[in-house]
N, C-alpha and C positions, 0 to 999 in steps of 0.2 A: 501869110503868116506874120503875127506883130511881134516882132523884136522886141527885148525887154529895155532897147534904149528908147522906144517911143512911151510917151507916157499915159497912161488910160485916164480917164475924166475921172476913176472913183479913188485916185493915188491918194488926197490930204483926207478922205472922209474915212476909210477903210484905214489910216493909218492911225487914227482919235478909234476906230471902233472896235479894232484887235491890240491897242495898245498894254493891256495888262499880261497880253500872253506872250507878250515880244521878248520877256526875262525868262520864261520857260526852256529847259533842256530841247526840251519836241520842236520848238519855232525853229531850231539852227536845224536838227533832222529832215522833217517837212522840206523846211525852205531850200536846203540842199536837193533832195529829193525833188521836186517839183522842176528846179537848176536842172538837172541832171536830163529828165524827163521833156524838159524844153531845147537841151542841147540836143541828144539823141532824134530832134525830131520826133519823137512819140508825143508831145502836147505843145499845142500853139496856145500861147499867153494873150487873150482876147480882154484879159481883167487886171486891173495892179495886181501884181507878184505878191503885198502884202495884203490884199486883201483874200487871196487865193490859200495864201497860207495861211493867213489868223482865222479862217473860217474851217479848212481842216485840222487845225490847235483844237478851235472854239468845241466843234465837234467830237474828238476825244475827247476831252478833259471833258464834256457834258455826258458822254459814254461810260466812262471809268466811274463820274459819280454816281450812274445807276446801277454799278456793276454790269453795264452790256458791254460784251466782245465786240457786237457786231451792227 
């Protein structure tokens, strides 16, 4: 399992490519979420933290504008 102190090769690319949604309400939710999910041992961080998270931000906020739930 990779600890979120080693750093993944996609950390500066993924941090330019979810950067609009990093002001968002959801990024602090998610990101916590995901935290939480990694401490508990339910998910191993094999990808930067922020690239994990701005792509499930990226993902709702592309959902809500089609009005899909799911």
């Amino acid at each position: 399992m990779m600890s979120r102190s080693a750093k993944p090769r996609r950390e500066s690319k993924s941090k330019q490519l979810y950067k609009s949604y990093e002001e968002l309400p959801i990024w602090t939710i998610v990101s916590k979420s995901v935290t939480e999910l990694v401490n508990n041992g339910d998910l191993s961080e094999t990808t930067a933290h922020t690239y994990i998270v701005g792509y499930i931000c990226k993902s709702i906020v592309e959902a809500e504008k089609l009005g899909a739930s799911s």
